[in-house]
C-alpha positions as CSV (number, residue, x, y, z in Angstrom):
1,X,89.2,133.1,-38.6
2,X,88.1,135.7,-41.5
3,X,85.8,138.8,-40.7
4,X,82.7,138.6,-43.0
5,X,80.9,141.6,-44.7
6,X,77.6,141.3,-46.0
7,X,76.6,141.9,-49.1
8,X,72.9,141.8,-50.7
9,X,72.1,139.2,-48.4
10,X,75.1,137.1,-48.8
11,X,78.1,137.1,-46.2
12,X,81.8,137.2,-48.0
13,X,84.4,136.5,-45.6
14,X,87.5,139.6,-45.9
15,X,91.0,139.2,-45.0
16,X,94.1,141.6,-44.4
17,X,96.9,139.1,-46.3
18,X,99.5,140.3,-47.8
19,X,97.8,140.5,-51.4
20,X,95.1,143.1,-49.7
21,X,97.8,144.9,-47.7
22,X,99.8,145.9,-51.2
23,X,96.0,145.9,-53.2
24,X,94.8,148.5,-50.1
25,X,98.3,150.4,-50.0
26,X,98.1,150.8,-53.7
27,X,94.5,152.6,-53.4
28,X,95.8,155.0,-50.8
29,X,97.3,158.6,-51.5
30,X,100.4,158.5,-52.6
31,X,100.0,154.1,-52.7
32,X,101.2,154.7,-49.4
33,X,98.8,152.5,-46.7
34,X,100.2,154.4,-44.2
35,X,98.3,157.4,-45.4
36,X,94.6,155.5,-45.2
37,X,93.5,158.4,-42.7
38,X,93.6,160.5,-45.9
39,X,90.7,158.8,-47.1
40,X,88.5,161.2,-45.1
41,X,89.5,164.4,-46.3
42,X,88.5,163.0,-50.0
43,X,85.3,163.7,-51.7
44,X,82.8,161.8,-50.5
45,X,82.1,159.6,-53.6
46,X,85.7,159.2,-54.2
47,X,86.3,157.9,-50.9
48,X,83.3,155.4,-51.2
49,X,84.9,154.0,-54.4
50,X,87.9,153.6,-52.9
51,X,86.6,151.6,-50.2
52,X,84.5,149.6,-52.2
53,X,87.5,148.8,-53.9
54,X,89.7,147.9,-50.7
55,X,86.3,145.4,-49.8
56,X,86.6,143.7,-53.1
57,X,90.6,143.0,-52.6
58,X,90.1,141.5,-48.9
59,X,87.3,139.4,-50.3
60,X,89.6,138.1,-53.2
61,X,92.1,138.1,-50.4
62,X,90.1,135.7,-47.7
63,X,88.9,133.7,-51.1
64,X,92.4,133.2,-52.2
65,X,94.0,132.0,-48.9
66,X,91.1,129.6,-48.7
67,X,91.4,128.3,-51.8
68,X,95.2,127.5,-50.5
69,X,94.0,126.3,-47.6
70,X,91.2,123.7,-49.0
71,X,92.3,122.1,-52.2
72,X,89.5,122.0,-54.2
73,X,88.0,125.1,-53.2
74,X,86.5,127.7,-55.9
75,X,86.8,131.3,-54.9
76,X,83.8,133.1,-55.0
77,X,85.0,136.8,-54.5
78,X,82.9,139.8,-53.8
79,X,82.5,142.0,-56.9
80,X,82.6,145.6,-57.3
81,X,79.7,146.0,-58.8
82,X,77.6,144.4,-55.6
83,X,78.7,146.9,-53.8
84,X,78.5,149.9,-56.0
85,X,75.3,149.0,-57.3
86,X,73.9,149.5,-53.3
87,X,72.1,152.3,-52.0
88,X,73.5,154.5,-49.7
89,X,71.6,153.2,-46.4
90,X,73.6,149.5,-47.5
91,X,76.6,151.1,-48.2
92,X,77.1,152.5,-45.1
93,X,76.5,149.4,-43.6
94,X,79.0,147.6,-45.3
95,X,81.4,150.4,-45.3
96,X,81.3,149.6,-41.1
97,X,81.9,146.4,-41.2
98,X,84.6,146.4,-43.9
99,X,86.3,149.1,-41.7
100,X,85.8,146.8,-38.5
101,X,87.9,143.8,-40.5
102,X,90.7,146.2,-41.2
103,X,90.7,146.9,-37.6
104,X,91.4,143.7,-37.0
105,X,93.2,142.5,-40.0
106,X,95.5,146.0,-39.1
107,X,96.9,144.4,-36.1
108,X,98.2,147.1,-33.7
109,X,96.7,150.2,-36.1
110,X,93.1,151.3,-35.8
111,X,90.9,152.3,-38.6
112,X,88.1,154.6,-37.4
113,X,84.9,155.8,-39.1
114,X,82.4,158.2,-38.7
115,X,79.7,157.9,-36.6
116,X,76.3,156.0,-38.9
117,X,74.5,159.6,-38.2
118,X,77.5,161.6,-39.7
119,X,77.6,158.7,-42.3
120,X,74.4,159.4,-43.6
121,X,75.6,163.1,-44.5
122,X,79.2,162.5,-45.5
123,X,79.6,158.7,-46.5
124,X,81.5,156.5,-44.7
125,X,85.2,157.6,-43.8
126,X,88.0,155.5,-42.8
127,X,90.8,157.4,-40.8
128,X,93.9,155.5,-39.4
129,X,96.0,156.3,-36.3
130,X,99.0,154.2,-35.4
């Protein structure tokens, strides 16, 4: 089963496949996933780009393996803009739950953020620690 995020109201389900592993690893420093802890040391608006990015490719991710896995089925990914477009109190909310699918959909890694009170000053962070 897919994590969901929600987004202005409406839930997209995310997923870690393959496509968002190399989509994800490609936004990271260096296009190396392995350096995703990096993320936090970034300027703040940077970062939240970033991860607004890596939410987009594990919604066209989860949409995608759907779309395989029912015939018939008509992606309807989350765009960029939905997320960009929110304020920061929605962000932040987002941000969490998009770093608690690549928790899961990490398997064995753990992808950490920032506390929502230290969120409110920095933005939301994702850190990764094998």
């Amino acid at each position: 089963m897919d994590n969901c995020i929600t987004v202005r109201g409406k839930s997209y389900p995310v997923a870690m496949t393959v496509q968002a592993f190399a989509e994800i690893g490609d936004l990271c420093p260096g296009k190396d996933i392995q350096r995703l802890g990096e993320l936090s040391s970034m300027p703040t608006g940077e970062s939240m780009i970033i991860i607004s990015k890596m939410a987009a490719a594990m919604s066209r991710a989860a949409e995608n393996k759907r779309r395989f896995e029912e015939p018939g089925y008509k992606p309807d990914p989350l765009q960029i803009d939905a997320i960009l477009t929110l304020s920061m109190e929605e962000y932040q909310e987002v941000a969490s739950g998009l770093i608690k699918a690549m928790t899961v959909g990490l398997a064995g890694r753990t992808v950490e953020v920032k506390s929502p009170k230290d969120q409110k000053k920095t933005g939301a962070r994702a850190t990764e620690s094998n």
